[in-house]
Structure formats: structure tokens, C-alpha cells
BATORLO-407685 format. One record per residue (C-alpha): residue number from 1; x, y, z. Coordinates in steps of 0.02 Angstrom, whole numbers, always signed. Layout:
BEGIN
num: NUM | u: X | v: Y | w: Z .
...
END
This chain:
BEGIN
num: 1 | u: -4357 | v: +776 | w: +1654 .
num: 2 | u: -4270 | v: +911 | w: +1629 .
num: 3 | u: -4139 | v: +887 | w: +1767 .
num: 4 | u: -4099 | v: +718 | w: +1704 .
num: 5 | u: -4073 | v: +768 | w: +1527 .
num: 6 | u: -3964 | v: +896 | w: +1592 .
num: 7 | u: -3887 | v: +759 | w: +1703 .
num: 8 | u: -3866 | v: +650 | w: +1542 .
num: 9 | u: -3813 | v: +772 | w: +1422 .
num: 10 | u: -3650 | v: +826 | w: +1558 .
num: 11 | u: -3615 | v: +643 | w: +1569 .
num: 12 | u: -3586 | v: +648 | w: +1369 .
num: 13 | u: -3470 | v: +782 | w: +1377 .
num: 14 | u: -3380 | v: +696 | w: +1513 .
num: 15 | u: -3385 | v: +547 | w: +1405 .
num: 16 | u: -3322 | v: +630 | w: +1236 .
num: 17 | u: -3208 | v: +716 | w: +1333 .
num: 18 | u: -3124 | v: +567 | w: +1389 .
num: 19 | u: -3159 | v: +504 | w: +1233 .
num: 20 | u: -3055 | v: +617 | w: +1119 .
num: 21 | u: -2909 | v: +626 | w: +1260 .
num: 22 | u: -2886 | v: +460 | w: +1251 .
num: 23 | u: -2882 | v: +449 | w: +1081 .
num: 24 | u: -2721 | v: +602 | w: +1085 .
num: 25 | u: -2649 | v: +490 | w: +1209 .
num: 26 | u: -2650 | v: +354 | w: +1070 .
num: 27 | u: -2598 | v: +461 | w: +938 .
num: 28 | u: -2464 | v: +547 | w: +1058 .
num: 29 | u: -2394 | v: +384 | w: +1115 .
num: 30 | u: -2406 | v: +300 | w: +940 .
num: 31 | u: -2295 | v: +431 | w: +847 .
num: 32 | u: -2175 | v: +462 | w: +994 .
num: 33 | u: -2169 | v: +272 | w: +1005 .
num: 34 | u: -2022 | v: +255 | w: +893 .
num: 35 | u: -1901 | v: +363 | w: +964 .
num: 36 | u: -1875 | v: +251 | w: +1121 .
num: 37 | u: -1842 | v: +101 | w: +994 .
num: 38 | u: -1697 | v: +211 | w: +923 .
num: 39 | u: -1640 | v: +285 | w: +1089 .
num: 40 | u: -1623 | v: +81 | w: +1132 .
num: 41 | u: -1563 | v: +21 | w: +981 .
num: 42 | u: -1441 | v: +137 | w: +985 .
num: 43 | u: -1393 | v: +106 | w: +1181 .
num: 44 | u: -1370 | v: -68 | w: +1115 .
num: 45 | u: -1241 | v: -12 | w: +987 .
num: 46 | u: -1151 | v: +79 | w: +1101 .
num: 47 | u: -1169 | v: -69 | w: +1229 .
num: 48 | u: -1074 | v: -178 | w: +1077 .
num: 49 | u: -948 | v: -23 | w: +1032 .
num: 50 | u: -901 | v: -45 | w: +1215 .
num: 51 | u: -890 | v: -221 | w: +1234 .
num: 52 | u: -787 | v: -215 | w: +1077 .
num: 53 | u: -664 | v: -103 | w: +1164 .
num: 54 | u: -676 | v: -185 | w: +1316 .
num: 55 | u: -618 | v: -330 | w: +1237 .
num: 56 | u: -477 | v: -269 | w: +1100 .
num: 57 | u: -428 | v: -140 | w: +1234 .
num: 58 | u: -418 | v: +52 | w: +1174 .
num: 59 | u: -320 | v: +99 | w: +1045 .
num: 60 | u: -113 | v: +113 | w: +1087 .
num: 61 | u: -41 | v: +291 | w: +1076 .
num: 62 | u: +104 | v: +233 | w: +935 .
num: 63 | u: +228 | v: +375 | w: +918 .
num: 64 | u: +269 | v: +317 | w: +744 .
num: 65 | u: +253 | v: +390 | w: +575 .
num: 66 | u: +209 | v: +265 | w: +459 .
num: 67 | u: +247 | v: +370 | w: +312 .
num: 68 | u: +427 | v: +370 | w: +362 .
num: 69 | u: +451 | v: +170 | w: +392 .
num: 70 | u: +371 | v: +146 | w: +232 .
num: 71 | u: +478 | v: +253 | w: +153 .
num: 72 | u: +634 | v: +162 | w: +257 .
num: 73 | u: +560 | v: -28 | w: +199 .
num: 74 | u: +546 | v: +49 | w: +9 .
num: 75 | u: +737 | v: +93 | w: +19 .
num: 76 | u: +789 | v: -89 | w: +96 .
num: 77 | u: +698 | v: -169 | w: -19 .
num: 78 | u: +765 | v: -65 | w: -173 .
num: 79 | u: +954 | v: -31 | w: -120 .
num: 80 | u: +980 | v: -180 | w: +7 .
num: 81 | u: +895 | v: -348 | w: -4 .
num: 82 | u: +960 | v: -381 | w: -166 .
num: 83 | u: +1128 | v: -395 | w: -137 .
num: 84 | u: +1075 | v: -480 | w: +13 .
num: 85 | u: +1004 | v: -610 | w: -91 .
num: 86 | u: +1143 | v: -616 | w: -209 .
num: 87 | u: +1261 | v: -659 | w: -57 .
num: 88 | u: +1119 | v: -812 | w: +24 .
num: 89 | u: +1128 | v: -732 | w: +184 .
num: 90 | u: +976 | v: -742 | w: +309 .
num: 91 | u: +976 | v: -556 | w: +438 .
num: 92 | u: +971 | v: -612 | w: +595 .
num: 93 | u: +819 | v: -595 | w: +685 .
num: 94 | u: +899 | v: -460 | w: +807 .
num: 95 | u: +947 | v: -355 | w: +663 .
num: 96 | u: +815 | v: -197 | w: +676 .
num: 97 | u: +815 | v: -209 | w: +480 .
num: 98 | u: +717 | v: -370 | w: +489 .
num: 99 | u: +556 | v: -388 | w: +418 .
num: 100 | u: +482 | v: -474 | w: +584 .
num: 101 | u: +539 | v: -311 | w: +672 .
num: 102 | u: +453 | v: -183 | w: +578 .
num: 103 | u: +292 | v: -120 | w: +683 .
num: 104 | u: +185 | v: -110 | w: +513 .
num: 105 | u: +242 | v: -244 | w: +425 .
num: 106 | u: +88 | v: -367 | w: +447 .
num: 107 | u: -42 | v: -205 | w: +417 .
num: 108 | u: +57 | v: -159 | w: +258 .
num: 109 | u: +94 | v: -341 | w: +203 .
num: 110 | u: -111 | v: -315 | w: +189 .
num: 111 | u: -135 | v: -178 | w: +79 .
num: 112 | u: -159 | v: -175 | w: -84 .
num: 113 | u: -184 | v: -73 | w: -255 .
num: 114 | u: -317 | v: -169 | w: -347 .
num: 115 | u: -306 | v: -13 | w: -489 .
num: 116 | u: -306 | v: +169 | w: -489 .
num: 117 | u: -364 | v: +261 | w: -331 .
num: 118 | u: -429 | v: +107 | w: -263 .
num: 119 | u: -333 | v: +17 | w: -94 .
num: 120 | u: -433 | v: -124 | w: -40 .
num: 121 | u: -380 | v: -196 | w: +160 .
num: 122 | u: -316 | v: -367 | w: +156 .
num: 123 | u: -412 | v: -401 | w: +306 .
num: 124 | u: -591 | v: -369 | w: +306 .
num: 125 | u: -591 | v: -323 | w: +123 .
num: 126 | u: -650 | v: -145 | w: +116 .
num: 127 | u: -589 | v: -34 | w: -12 .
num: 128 | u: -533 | v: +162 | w: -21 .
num: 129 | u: -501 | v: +286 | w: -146 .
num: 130 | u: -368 | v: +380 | w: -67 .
num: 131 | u: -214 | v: +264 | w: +39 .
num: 132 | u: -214 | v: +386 | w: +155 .
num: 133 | u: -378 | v: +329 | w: +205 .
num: 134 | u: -322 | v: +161 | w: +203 .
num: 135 | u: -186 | v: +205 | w: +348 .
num: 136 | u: -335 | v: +277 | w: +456 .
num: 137 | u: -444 | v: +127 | w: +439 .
num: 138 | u: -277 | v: +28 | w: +495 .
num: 139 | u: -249 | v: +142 | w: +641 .
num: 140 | u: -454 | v: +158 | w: +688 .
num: 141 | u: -492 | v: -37 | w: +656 .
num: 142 | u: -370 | v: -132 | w: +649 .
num: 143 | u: -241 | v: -70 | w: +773 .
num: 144 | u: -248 | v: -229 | w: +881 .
num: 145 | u: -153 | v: -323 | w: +772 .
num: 146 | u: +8 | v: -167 | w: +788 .
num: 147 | u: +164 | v: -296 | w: +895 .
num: 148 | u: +172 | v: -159 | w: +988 .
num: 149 | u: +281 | v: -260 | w: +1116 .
num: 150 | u: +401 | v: -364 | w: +1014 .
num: 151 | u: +419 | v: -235 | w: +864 .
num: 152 | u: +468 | v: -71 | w: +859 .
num: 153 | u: +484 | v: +73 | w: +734 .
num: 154 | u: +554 | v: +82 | w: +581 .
num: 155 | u: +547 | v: +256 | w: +569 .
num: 156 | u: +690 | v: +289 | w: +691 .
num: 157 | u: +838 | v: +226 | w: +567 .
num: 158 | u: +756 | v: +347 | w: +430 .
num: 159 | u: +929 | v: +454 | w: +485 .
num: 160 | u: +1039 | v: +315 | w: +440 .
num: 161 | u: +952 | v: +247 | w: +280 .
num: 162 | u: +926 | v: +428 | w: +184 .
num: 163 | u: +738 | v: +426 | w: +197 .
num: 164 | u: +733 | v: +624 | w: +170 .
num: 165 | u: +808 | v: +601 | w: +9 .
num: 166 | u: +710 | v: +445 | w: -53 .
num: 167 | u: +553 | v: +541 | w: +4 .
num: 168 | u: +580 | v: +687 | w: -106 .
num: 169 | u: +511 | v: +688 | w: -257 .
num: 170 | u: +557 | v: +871 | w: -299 .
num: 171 | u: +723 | v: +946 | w: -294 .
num: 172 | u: +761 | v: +1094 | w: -170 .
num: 173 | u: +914 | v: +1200 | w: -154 .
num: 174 | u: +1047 | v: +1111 | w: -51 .
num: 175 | u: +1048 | v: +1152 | w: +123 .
num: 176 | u: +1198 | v: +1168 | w: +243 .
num: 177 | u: +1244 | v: +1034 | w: +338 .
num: 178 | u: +1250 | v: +994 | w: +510 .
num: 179 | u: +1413 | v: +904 | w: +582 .
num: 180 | u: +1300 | v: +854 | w: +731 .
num: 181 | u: +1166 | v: +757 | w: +632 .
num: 182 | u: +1287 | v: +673 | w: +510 .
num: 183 | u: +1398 | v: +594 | w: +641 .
num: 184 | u: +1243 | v: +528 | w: +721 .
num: 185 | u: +1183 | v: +461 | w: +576 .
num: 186 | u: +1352 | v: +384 | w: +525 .
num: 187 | u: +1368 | v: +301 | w: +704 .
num: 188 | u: +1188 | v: +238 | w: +680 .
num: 189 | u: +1235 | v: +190 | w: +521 .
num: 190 | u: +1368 | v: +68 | w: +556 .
num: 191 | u: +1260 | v: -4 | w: +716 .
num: 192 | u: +1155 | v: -60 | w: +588 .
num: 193 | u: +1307 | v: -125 | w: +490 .
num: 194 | u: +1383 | v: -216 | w: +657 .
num: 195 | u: +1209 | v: -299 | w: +696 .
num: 196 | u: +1137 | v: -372 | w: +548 .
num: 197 | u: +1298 | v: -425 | w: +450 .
num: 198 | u: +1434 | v: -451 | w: +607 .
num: 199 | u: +1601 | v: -483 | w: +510 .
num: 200 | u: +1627 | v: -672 | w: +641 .
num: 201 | u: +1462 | v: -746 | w: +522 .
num: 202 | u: +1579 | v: -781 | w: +369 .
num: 203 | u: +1627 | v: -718 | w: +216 .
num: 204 | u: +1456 | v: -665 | w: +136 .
num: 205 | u: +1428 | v: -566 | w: +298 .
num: 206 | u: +1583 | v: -495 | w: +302 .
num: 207 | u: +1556 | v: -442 | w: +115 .
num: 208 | u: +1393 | v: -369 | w: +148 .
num: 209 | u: +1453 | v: -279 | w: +298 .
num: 210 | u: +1598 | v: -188 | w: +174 .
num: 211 | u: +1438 | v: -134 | w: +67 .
num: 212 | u: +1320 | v: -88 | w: +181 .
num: 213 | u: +1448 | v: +35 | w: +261 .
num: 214 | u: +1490 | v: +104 | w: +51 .
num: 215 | u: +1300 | v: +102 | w: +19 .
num: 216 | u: +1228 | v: +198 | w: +157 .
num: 217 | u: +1364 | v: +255 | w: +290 .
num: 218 | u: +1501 | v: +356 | w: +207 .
num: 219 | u: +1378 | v: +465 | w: +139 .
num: 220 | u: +1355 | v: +523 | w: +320 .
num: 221 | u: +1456 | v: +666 | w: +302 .
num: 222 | u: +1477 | v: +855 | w: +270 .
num: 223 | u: +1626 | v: +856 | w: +164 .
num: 224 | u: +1573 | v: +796 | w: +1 .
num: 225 | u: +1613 | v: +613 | w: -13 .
num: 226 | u: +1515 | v: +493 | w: -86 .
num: 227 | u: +1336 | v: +497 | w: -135 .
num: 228 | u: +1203 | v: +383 | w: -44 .
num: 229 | u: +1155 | v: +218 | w: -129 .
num: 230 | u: +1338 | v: +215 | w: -224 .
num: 231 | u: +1327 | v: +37 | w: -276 .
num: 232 | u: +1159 | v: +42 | w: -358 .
num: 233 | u: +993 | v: +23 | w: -347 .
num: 234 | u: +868 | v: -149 | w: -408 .
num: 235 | u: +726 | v: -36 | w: -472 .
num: 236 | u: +814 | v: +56 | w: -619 .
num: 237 | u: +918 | v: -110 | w: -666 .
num: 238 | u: +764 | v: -193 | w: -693 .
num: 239 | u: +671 | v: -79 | w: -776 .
num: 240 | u: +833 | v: -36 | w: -888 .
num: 241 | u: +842 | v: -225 | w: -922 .
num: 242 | u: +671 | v: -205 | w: -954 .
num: 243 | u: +669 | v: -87 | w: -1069 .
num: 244 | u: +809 | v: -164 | w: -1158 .
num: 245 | u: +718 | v: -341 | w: -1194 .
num: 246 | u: +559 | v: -236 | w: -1248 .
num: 247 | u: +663 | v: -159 | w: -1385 .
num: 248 | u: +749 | v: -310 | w: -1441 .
num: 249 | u: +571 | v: -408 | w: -1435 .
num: 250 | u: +489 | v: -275 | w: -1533 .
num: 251 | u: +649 | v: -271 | w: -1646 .
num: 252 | u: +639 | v: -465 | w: -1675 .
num: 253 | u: +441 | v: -467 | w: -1713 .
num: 254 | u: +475 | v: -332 | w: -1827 .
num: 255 | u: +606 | v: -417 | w: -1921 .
num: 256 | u: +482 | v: -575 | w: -1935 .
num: 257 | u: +336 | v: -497 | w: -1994 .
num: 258 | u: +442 | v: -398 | w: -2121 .
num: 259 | u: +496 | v: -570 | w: -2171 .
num: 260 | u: +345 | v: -644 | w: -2207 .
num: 261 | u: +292 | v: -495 | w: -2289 .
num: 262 | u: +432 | v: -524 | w: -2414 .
num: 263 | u: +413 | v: -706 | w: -2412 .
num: 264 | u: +217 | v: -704 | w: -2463 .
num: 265 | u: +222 | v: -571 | w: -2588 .
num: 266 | u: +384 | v: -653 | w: -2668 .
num: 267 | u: +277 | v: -820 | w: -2685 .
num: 268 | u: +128 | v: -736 | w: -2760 .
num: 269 | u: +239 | v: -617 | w: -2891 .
num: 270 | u: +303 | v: -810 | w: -2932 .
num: 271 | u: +131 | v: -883 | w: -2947 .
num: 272 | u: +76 | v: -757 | w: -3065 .
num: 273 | u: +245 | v: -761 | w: -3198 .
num: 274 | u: +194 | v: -938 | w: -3197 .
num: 275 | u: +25 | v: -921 | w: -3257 .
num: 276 | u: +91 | v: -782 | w: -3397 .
num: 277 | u: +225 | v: -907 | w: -3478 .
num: 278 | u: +127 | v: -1045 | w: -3529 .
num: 279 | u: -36 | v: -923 | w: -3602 .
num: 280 | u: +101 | v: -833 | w: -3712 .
num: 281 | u: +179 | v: -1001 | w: -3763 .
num: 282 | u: +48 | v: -1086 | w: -3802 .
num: 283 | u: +20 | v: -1132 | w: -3985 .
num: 284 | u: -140 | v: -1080 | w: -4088 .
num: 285 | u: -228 | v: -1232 | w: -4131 .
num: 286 | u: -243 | v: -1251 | w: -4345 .
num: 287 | u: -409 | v: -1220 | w: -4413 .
END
């Protein structure tokens, strides 16, 4: 009797024993069970991140600063295309000043300031508080739609169109200048001048191609001449002319309410000697 109970009390333990490790196996494998549905999820993601790529292709290295051909499309739009539109004319497609040729154009045809320190992207609608970050989610996610084969950059005629000064906000002392770098600019300067108004188009060509060589070209040069953007610029005329109709607006609404002013309290002051001439002329009635 006593070797069986012996017998049957070894073949508990055994049995709690693999009993409770069965039960850590559970536990083990029930909290560790998780991690390989992140581990795959996240093999998944990265199986989509590189199909994604494999698809758009990686990212092109574009040796342009975007800063800079923003700053050269700000100064056609301000000190150029006006006059172009005064004139009718339509720039030739091979002109490098052309809006179809300008490697950002569609990307920053897409941004826009909805109010302050918020840029929203045209094209999958996310916004930013900063632009800056706006030009990274360009570059990072949208960079497939960059013509990097048909369009180049607008940065490079920065030299002939005065970005430098357009880009700086705060004056510095004047610095020497360099013979070198202005008669490059100057001959890259009337390239620009040959190509996108050539003098055998006609007369408005010919006319622009006079002021685009005033406006931009002569400046080009270290003894003093003329100043860039000589012949004027669209932004301050409109706000001037701006500024002028606000005055005469508020001048002429003014002028009106003063008149009715006068006009109401004149009627009233007539109202009232009315009613005081016929109380003092009336007769006492006889008793």
C-alpha cells in the first residue's frame, strides 16, 4: 500500500508539474503573442513603402535651390510679365523664362496660404505651419511629379535677373564688384533677351526686347549705370493706386455721411420752428 501511494503521489507531482508548465507556456506565448503581429504588420508596411518606391522610383538628386527660382519667378512676375501683357505677346515656349519650363512650377502652382502660418498642399491636402515644411513634404512626397527631363532650373538665371537683391530684405554695406561676374551676367542677360523676345517676331517683340535689355541687363555692370528694375515695378503701382482709391473712397463716404448729417438735422431744426409759430400765433379764445 504503501509503495503504491508513493507510486501515486510521484505521479501527481509529475502531473502538476506538467500542469503549471504548461500553463507558463500559455501565459509566455499569450503575452509574447503580440509582438510577432507587430514585427509582421510592420514587415507589411515596409513591403508597401517598397513597392511604393519600386513603383514611383527613388527620389531624383535635383541640384536646385528652390528658394532661388522662387525668388527668380517672384521678380518675372513683378518686373516682367506686365509689360509683357501690355504688349499681347505670347514667350515662346523655348524661352527658359517660360512658365512650362520652370522645374517647380506645377509643385508651387499647388501651394497655398490658407491664413497665417498655415500652407496647405494642393495635392493631397495636408497642411503645415511653417512653408519650409511645405518644400520638404514636396521634395519627400511628391517629388515624382518634378519634369525633371523637359524642365530645368530656374535658379540658374538668378545672375541675370538680380535675385540677390530681390532676396534681401535687409540692407548691407555695398560690396566691391567683380568685372568677371557682371559680364557674365550681362551676356546671360541678353541670351535671355535674344530668346524670348527675338527682334524678327514684330514690333511688340522688338519693343520688349529694348526693355528687357533697360530693365535687367545694363545694370550688369561695375561702373555705376543704371539701377536694376529701371522701368518699374507692378507691385508698388498697384498698391500706390491702391492706396490712392482707398483715400478718395474714404474721402467720398465721408463727404456723404457729413451730408446727411447736415441734411437730417437741418429738416428737424425746420420741423420744430414750425411747431413754435403757430402755438405763439394762435389767438386766445374769448371767455
Amino acid at each position: 500500500m504503501k509503495k503504491k501511494w508513493c507510486k501515486m503521489k510521484w505521479v501527481g507531482l509529475l502531473f502538476l508539474c506538467c500542469l503549471s508548465a504548461s500553463l507558463q507556456f500559455c501565459i509566455v506565448s499569450s503575452t509574447s503573442s503580440p509582438q510577432p503581429l507587430l514585427t509582421n504588420q510592420g514587415h507589411q508596411e515596409s513591403a508597401t513603402s517598397r513597392t511604393l518606391k519600386q513603383e514611383l522610383g527613388d527620389p531624383p538628386e535635383v541640384h536646385c535651390s528652390r528658394e532661388r527660382s522662387r525668388a527668380a519667378w517672384k521678380i518675372i512676375q513683378e518686373y516682367l510679365m506686365p509689360f509683357v501683357e501690355k504688349e499681347r505677346y505670347q514667350i515662346p515656349k523655348t524661352c527658359k523664362l517660360h512658365p512650362s519650363n520652370d522645374l517647380y512650377r506645377d509643385q508651387e502652382e499647388h501651394r497655398s496660404l490658407v491664413e497665417l502660418n498655415d500652407w496647405q498642399c494642393g495635392y493631397c491636402k495636408k497642411r503645415f505651419y511653417d512653408e519650409k515644411f511645405l518644400d520638404k513634404h514636396f521634395d519627400n512626397r511628391h517629388y515624382n511629379l518634378l519634369n525633371v527631363s523637359h524642365s530645368w532650373c530656374l535658379a540658374n538665371v538668378c545672375g541675370a535677373l538680380h535675385c540677390d537683391l530681390a532676396m534681401d530684405s535687409v540692407p548691407h554695406k555695398k560690396t566691391k564688384c567683380n568685372p568677371a561676374a557682371a559680364a557674365r551676367n550681362k551676356h546671360l542677360c541678353e541670351g535671355l533677351a535674344d530668346s524670348c523676345f527675338p527682334v524678327s517676331n514684330g514690333p511688340s517683340a522688338s519693343r520688349l526686347h529694348e526693355f528687357f535689355l533697360r530693365q535687367f541687363c545694363d545694370a550688369h555692370t561695375c561702373t555705376g549705370g543704371r539701377k536694376p528694375f529701371s522701368r518699374g515695378r507692378r507691385k508698388k503701382r498697384s498698391s500706390i493706386s491702391y492706396l490712392v482709391i482707398s483715400i478718395l473712397t474714404m474721402l467720398l463716404l465721408l463727404l456723404f455721411y457729413s451730408y446727411i448729417y447736415m441734411y437730417t438735422r437741418g429738416v428737424k431744426r425746420g420741423t420744430q420752428e414750425l411747431k413754435r409759430v403757430p402755438q405763439s400765433g394762435r389767438k386766445k379764445k374769448p371767455i
